[in-house]
Backbone as ProteinMPNN parsed JSONL, in Angstrom:
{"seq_chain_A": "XXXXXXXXXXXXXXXXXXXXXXXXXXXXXXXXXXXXXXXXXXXXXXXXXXXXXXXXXXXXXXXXXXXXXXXXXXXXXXXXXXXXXXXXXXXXXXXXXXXXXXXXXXXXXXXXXXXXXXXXXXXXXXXXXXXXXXXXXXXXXXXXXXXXXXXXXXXXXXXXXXXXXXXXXXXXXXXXXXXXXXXXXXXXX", "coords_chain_A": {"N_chain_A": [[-27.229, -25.143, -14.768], [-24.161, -25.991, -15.973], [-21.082, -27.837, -15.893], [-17.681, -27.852, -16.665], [-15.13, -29.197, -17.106], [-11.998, -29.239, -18.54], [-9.173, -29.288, -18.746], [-6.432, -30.741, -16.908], [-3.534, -30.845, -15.516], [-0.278, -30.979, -14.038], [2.684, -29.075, -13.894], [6.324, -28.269, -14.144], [8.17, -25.527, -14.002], [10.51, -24.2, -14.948], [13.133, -22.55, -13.739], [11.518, -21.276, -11.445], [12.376, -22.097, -9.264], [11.282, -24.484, -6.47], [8.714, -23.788, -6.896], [5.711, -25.22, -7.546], [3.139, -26.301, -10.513], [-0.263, -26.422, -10.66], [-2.684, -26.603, -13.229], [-5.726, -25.584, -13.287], [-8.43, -25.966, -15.817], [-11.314, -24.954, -16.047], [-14.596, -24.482, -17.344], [-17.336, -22.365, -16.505], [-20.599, -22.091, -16.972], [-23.907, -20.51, -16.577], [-27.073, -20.01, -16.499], [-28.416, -16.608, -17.826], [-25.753, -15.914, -16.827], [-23.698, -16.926, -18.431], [-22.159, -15.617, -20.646], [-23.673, -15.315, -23.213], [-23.919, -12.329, -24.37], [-24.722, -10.773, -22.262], [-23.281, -9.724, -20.592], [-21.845, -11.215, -18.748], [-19.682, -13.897, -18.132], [-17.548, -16.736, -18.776], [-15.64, -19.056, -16.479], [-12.651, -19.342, -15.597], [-9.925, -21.376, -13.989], [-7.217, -21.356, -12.168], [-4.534, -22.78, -10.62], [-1.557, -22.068, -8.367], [1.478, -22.716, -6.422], [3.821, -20.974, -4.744], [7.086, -21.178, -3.811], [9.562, -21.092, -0.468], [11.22, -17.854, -0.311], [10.191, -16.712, -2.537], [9.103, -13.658, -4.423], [6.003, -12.898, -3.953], [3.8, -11.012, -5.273], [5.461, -10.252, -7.862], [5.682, -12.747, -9.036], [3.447, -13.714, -9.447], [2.284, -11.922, -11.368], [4.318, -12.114, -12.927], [3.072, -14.871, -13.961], [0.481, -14.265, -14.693], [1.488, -13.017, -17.462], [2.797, -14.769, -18.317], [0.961, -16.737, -19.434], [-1.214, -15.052, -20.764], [-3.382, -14.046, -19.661], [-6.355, -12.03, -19.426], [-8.37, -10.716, -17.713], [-7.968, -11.449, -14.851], [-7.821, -12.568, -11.142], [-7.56, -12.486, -8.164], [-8.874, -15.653, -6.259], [-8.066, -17.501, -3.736], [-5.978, -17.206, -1.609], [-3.453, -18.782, 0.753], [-1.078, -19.114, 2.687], [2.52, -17.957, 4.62], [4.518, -15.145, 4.359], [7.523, -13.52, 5.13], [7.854, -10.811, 4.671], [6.481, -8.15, 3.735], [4.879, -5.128, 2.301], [3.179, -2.312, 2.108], [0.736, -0.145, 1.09], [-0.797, 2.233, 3.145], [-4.151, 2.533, 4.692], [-5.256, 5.278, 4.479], [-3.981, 6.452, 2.772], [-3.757, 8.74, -0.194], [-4.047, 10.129, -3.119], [-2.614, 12.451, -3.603], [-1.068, 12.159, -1.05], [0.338, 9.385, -0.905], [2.262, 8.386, 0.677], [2.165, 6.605, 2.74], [3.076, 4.415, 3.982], [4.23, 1.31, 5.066], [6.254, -1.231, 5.981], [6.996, -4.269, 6.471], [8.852, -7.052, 8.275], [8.553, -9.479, 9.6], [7.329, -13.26, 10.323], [4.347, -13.773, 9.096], [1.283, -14.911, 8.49], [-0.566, -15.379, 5.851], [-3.992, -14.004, 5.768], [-5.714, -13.298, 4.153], [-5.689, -12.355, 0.594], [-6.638, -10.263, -1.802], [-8.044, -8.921, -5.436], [-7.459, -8.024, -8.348], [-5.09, -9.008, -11.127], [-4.591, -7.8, -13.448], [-1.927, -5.61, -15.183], [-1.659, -2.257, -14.331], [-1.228, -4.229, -11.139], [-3.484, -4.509, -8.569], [-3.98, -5.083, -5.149], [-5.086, -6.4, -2.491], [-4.234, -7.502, 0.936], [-4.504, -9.033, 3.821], [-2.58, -9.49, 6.891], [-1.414, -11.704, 9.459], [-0.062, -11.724, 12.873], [2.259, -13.295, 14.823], [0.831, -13.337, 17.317], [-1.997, -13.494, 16.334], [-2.731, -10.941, 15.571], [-4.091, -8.702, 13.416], [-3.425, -7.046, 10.568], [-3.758, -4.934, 7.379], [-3.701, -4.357, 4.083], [-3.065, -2.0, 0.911], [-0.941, -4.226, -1.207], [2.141, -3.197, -2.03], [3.853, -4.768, -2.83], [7.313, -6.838, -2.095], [6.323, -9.44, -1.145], [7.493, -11.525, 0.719], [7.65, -14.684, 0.345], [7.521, -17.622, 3.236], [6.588, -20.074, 3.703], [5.252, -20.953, 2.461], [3.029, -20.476, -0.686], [-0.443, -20.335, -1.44], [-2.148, -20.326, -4.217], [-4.907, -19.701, -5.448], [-6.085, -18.733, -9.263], [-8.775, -16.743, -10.656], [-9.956, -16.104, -14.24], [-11.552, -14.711, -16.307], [-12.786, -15.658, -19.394], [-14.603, -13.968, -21.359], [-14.052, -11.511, -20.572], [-12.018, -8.24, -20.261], [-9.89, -6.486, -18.6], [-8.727, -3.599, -17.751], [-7.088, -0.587, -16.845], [-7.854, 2.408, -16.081], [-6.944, 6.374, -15.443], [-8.702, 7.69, -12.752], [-10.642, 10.583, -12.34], [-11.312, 11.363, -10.269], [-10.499, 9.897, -8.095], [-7.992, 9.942, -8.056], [-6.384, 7.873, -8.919], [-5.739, 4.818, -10.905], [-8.341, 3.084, -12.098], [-10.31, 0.16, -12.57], [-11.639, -0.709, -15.111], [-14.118, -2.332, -17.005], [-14.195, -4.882, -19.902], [-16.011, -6.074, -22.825], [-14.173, -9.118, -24.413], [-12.309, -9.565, -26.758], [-12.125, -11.416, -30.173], [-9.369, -13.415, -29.218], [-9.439, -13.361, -26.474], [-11.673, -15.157, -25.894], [-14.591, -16.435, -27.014], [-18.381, -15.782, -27.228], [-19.53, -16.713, -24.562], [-18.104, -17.826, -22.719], [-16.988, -20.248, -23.53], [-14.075, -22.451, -24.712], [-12.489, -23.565, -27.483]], "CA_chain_A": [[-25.843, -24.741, -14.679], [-23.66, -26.371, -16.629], [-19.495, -27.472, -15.137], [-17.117, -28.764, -17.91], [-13.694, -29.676, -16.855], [-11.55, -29.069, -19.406], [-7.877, -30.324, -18.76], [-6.021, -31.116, -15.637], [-1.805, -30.983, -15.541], [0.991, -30.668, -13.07], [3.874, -28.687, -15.025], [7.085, -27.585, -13.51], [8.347, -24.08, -14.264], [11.971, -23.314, -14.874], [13.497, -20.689, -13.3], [10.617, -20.986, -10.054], [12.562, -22.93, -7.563], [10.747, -25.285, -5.366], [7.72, -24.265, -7.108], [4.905, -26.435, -8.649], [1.97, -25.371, -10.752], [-1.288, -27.218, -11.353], [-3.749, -25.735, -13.528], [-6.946, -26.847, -13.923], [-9.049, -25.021, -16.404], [-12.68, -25.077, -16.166], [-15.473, -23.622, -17.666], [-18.67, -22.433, -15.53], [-22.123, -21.424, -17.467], [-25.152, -20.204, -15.978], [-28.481, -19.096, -17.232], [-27.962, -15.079, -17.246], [-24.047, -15.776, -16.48], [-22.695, -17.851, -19.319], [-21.717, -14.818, -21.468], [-24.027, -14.86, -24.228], [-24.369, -10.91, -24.934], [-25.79, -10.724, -21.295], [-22.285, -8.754, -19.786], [-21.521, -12.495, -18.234], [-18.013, -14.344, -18.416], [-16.803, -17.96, -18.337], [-14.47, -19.189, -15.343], [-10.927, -20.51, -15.732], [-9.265, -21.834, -12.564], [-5.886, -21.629, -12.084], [-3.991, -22.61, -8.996], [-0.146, -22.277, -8.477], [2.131, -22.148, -5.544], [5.027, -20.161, -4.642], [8.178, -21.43, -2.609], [10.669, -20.11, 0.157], [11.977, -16.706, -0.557], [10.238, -15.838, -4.149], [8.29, -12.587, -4.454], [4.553, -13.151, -4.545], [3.5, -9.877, -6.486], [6.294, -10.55, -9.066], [5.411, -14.076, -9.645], [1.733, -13.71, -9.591], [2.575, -11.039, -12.77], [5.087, -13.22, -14.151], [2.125, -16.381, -14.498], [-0.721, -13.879, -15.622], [1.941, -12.385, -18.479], [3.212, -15.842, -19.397], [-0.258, -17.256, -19.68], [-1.782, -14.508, -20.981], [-4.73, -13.51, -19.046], [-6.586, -10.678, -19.735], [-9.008, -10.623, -16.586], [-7.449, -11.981, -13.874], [-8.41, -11.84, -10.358], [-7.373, -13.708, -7.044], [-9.953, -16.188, -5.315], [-8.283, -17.339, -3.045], [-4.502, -17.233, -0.892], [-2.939, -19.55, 2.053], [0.609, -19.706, 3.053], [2.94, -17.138, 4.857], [5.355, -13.949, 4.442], [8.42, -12.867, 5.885], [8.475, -9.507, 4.478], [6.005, -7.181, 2.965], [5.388, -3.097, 1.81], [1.815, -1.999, 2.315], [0.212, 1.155, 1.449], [-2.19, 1.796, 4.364], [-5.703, 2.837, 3.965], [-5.563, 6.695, 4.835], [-3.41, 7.183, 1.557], [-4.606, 9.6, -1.164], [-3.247, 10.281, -4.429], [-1.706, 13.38, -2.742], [-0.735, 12.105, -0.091], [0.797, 8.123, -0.941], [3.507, 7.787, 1.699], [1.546, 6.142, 3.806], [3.584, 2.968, 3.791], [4.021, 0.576, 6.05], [7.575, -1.793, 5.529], [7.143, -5.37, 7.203], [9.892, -7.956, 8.216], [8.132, -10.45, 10.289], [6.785, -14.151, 10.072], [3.105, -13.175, 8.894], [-0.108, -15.754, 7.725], [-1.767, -14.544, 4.854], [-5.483, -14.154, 5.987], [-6.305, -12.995, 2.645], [-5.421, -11.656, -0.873], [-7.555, -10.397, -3.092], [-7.692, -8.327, -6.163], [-7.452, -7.834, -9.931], [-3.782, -8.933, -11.255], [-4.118, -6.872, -14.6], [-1.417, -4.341, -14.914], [-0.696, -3.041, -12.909], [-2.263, -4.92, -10.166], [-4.734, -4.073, -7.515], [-4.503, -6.304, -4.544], [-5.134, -5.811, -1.056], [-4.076, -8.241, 1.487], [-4.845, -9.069, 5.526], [-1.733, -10.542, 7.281], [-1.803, -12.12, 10.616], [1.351, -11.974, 13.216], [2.423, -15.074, 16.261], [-0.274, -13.282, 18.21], [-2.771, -13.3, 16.161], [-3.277, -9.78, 15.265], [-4.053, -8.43, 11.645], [-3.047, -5.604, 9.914], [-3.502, -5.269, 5.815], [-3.258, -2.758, 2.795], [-2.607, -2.234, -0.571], [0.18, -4.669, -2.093], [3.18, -2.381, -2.857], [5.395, -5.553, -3.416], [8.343, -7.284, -1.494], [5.45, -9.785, -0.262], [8.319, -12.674, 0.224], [7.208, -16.067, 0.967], [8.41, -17.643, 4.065], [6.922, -21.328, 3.947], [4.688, -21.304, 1.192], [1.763, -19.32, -0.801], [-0.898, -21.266, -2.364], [-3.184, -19.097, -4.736], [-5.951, -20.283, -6.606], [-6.646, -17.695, -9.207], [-10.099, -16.766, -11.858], [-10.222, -15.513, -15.197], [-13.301, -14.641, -16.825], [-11.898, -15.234, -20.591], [-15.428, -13.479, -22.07], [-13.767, -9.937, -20.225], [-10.768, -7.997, -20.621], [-9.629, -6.161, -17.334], [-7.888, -2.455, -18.037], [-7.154, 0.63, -15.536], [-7.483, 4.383, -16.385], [-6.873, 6.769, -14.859], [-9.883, 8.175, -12.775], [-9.69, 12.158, -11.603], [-12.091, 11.594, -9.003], [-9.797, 8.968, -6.938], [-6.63, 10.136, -8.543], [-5.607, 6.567, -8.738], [-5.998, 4.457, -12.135], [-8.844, 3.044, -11.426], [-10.426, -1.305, -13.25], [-12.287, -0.747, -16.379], [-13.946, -4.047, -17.485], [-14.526, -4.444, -21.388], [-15.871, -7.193, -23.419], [-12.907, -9.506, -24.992], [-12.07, -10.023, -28.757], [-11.399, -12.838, -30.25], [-8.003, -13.664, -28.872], [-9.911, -13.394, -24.923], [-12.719, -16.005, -25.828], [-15.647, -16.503, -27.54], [-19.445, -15.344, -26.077], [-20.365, -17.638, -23.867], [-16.959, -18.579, -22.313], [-16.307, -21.931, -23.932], [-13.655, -22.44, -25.644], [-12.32, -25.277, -28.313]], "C_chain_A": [[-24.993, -25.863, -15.26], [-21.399, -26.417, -15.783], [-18.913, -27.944, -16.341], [-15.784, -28.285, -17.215], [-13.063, -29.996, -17.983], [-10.295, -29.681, -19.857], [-7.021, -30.052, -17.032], [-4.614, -31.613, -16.024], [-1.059, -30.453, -14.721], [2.329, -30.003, -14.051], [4.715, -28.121, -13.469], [7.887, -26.311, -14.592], [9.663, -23.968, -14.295], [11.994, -22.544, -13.772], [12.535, -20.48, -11.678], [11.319, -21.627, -8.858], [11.804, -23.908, -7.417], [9.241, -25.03, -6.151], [7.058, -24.828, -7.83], [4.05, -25.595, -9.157], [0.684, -26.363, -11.402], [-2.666, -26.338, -11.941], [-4.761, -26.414, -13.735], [-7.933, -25.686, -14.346], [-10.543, -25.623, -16.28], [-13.385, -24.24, -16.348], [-16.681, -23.585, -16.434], [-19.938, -21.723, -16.458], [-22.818, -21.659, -17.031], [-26.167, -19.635, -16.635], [-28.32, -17.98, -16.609], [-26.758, -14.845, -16.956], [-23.189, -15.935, -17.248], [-21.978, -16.933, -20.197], [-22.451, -14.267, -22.729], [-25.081, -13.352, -24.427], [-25.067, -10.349, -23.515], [-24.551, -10.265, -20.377], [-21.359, -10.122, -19.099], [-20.237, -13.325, -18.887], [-18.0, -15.803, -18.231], [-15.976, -17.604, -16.9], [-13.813, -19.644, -16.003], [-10.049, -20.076, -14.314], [-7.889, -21.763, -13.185], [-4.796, -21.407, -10.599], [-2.075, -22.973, -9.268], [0.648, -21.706, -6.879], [4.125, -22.447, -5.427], [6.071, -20.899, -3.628], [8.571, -20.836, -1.847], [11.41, -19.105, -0.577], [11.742, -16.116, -1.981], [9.312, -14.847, -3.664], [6.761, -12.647, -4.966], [3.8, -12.224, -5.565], [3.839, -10.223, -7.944], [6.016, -11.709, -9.792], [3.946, -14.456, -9.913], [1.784, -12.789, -10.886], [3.033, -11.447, -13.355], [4.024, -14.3, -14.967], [1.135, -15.619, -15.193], [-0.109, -13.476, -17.096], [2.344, -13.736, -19.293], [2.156, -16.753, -19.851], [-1.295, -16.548, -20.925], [-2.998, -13.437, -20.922], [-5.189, -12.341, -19.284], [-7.784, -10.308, -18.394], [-8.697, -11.362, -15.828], [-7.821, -11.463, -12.286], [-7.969, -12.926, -9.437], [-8.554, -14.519, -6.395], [-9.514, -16.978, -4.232], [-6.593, -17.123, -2.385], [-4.31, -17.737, 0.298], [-1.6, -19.386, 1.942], [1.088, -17.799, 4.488], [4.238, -16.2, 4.311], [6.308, -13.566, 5.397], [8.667, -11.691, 5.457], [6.642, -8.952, 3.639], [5.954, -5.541, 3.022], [3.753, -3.389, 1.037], [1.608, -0.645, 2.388], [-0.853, 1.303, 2.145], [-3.461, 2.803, 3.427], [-6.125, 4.245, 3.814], [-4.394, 7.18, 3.553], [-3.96, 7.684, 0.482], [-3.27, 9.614, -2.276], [-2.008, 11.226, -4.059], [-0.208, 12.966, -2.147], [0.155, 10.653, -0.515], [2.049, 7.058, 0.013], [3.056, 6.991, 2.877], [1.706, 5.008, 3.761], [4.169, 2.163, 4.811], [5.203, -0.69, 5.315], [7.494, -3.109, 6.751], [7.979, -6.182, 7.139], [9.833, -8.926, 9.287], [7.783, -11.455, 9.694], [5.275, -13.588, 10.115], [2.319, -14.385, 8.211], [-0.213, -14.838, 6.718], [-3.029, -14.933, 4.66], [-6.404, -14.372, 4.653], [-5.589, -12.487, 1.783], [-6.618, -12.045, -1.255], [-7.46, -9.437, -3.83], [-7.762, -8.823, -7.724], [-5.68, -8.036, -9.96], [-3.457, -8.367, -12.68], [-3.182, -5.446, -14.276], [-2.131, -2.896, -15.067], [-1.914, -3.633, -11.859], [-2.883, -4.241, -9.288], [-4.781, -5.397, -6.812], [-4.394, -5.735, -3.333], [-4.882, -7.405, -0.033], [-4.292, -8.239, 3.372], [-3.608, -9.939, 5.953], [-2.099, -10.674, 8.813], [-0.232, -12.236, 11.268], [1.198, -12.974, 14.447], [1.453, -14.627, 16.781], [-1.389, -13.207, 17.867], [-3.779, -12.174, 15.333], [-2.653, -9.357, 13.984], [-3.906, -7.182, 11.803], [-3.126, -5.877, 8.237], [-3.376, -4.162, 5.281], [-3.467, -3.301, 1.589], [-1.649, -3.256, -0.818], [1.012, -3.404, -2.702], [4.396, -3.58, -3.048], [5.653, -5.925, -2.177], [7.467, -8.451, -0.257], [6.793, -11.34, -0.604], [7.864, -13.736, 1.248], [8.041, -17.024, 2.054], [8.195, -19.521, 3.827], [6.433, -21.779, 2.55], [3.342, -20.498, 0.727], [1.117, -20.162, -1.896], [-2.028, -20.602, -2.698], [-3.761, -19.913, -5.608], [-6.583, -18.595, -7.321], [-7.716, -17.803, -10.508], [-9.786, -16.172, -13.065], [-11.446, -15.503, -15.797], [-12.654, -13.857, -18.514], [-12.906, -14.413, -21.457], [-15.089, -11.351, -21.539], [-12.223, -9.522, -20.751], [-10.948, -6.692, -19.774], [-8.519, -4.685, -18.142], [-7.847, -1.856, -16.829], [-7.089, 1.699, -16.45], [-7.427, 4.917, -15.316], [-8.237, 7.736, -14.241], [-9.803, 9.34, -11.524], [-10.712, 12.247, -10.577], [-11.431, 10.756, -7.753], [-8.691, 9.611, -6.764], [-5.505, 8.787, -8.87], [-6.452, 5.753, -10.295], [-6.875, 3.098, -11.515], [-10.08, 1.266, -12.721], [-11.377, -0.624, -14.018], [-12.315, -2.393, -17.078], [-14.624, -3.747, -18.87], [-15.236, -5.648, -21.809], [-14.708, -7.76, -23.929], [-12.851, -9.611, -26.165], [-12.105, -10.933, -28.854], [-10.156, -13.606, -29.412], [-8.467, -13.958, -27.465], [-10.918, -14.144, -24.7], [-13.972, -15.819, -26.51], [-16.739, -16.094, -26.51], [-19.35, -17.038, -25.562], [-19.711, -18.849, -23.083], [-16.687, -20.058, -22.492], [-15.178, -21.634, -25.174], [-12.804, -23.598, -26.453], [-11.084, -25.739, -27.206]], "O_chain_A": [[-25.365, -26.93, -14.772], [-20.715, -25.479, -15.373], [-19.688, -28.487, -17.129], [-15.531, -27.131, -16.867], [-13.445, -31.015, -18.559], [-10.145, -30.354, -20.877], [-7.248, -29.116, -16.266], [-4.464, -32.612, -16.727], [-1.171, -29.231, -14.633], [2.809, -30.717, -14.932], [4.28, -27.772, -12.372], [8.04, -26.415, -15.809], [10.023, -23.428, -13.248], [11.111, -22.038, -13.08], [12.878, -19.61, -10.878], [10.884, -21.653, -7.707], [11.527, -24.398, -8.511], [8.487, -26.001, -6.094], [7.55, -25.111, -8.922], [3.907, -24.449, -8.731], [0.761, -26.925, -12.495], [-3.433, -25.634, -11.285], [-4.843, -27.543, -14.22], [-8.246, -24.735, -13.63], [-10.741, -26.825, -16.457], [-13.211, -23.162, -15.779], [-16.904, -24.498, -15.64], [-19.93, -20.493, -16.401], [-22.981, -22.848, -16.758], [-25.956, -18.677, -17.379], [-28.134, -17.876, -15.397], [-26.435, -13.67, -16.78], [-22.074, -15.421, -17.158], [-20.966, -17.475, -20.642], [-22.156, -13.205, -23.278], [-26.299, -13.226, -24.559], [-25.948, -9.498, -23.638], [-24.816, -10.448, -19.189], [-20.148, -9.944, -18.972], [-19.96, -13.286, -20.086], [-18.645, -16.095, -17.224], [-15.731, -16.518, -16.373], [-14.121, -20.332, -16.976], [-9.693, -19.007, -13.819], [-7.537, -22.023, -14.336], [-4.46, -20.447, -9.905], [-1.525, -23.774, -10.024], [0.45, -20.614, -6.346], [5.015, -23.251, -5.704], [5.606, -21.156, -2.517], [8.223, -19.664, -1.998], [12.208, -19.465, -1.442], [12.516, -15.373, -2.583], [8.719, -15.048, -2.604], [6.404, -12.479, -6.131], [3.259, -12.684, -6.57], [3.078, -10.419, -8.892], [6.082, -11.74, -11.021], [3.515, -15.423, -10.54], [0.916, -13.238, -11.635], [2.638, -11.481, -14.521], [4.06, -14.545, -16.173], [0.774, -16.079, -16.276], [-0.919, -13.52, -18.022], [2.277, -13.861, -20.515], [2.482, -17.584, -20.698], [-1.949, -17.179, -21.756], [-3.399, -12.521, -21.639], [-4.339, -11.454, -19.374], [-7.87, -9.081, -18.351], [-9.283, -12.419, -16.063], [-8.074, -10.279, -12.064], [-7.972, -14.107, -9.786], [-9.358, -13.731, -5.896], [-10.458, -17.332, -3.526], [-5.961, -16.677, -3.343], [-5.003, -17.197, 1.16], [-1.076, -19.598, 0.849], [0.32, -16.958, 4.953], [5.054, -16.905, 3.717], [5.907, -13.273, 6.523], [9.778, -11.273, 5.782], [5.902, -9.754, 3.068], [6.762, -4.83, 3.621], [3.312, -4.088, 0.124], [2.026, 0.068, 3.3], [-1.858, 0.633, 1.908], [-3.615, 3.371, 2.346], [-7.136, 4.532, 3.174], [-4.039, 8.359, 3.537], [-4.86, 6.961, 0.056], [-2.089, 9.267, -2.236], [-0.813, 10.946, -4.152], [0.971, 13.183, -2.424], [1.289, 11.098, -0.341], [2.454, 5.896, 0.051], [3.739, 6.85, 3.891], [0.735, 4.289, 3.529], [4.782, 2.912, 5.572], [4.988, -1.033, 4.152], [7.932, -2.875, 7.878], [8.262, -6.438, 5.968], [10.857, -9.245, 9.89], [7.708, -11.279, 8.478], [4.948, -12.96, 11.123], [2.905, -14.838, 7.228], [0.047, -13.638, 6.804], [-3.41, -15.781, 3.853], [-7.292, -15.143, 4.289], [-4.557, -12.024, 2.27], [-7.328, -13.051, -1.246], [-6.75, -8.589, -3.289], [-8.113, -9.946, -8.087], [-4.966, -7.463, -9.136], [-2.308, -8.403, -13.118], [-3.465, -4.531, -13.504], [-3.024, -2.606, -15.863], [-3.134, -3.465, -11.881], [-2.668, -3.032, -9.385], [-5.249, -6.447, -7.252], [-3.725, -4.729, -3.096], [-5.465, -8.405, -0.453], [-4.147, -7.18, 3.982], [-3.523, -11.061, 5.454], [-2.911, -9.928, 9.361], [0.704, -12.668, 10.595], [0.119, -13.339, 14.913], [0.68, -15.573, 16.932], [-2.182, -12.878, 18.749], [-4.873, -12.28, 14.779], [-1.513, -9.459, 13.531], [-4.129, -6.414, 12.739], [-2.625, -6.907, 7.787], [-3.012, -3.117, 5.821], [-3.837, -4.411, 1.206], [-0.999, -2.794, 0.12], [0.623, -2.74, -3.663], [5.569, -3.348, -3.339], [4.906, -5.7, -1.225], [7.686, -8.484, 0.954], [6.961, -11.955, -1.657], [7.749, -13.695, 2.473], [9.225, -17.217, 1.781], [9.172, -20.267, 3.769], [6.92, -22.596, 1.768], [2.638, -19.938, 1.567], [1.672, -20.607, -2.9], [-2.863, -20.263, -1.859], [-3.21, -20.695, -6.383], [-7.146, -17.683, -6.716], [-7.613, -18.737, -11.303], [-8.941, -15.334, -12.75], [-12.277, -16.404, -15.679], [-12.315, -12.727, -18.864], [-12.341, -13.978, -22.46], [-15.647, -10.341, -21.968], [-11.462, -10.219, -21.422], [-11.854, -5.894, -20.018], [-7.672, -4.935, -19.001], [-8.391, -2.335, -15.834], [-6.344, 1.8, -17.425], [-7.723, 4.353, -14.263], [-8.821, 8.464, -15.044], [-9.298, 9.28, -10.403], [-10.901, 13.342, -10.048], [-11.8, 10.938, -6.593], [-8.272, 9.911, -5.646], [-4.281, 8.773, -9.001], [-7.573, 6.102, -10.666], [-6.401, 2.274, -10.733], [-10.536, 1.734, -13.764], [-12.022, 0.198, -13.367], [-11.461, -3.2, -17.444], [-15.362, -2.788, -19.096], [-15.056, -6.522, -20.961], [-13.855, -6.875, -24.007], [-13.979, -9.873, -26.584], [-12.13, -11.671, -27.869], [-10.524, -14.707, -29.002], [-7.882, -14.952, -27.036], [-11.367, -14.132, -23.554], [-14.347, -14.648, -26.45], [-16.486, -15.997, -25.309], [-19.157, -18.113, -26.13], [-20.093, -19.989, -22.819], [-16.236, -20.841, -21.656], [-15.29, -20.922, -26.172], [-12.511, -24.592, -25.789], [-10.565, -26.852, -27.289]]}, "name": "protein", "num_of_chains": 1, "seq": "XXXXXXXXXXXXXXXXXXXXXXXXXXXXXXXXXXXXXXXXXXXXXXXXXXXXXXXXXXXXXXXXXXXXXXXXXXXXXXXXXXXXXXXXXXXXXXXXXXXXXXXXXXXXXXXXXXXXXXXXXXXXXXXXXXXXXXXXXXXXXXXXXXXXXXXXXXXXXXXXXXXXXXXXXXXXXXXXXXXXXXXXXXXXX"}
């Protein structure tokens, strides 16, 4: 297995407030993983966190669009929420009202998900007592102290949705990448 650390920088962001962003890109190859012609992707790390009162959805879409990413995917999320808008789990294509409108101090147990448009993320929050509740991500996930996301790309893929008539919901299609999304064997100059 093979690690290569690539570059390591602190940048500040216009326009983000309070927040910082450190990326640190690294490659990962594995025998059978590394990409070459064998369905297998590079890693690229990228960790950035959110301040008081920005919109985690929105700004997690803003960094994959101003970056570029074409497979994007959360690994991991810490901080908390004073607000979110959750579609619960008994929703159907049909059916979608099955929404759930939060305005409490909330942990965030988890996120996870695909952040290619549109996104796919599902999250677990936690309230003062302890007790979880999660969903879909429909937005208005607003940060109360702080949200610190480390997230993956796998630049040898390229992350789509269609629409699929057996869910009714548009549904991750993973592709190989072109040029422009990385070379086989996720290294790149």
């Amino acid at each position: 297995m093979t690690f290569t650390a690539r570059r390591v920088r602190l940048v500040h962001l216009p326009g983000w407030g309070t927040s910082s962003l450190v990326e640190r890109d690294r490659v990962f190859t594995a025998a059978g993983g590394g990409g070459g012609g064998d369905g297998g992707s590079g890693l690229r790390v990228h960790a950035v966190r959110f301040g008081p009162g920005q919109e985690l959805l929105g700004g997690l879409q803003a960094f994959v669009e101003e970056r570029g990413l074409r497979a994007p995917f959360v690994l991991t999320c810490v901080g908390s929420v004073t607000k979110a808008t959750l579609r619960l789990a008994n929703a159907s294509a049909e059916n979608t009202n099955e929404v759930l409108q939060l305005n409490e101090r909330l942990e965030i147990v988890s996120l996870v998900g695909t952040l290619n448009a549109p996104a796919h993320l599902h999250v677990c929050l936690a309230d003062g007592a302890g007790r979880t509740l999660g969903g879909h991500v429909l937005g208005g996930l607003e940060v109360f102290t702080t949200a610190e996301v480390v997230l993956g790309e796998a630049p040898g893929l390229l992350f789509d949705r269609q629409m699929d008539p057996a869910t009714g919901f548009p549904e991750l299609v993973v592709r190989p990448a072109g040029p422009a999304g990385g070379c086989p064997g996720g290294v790149q100059g």
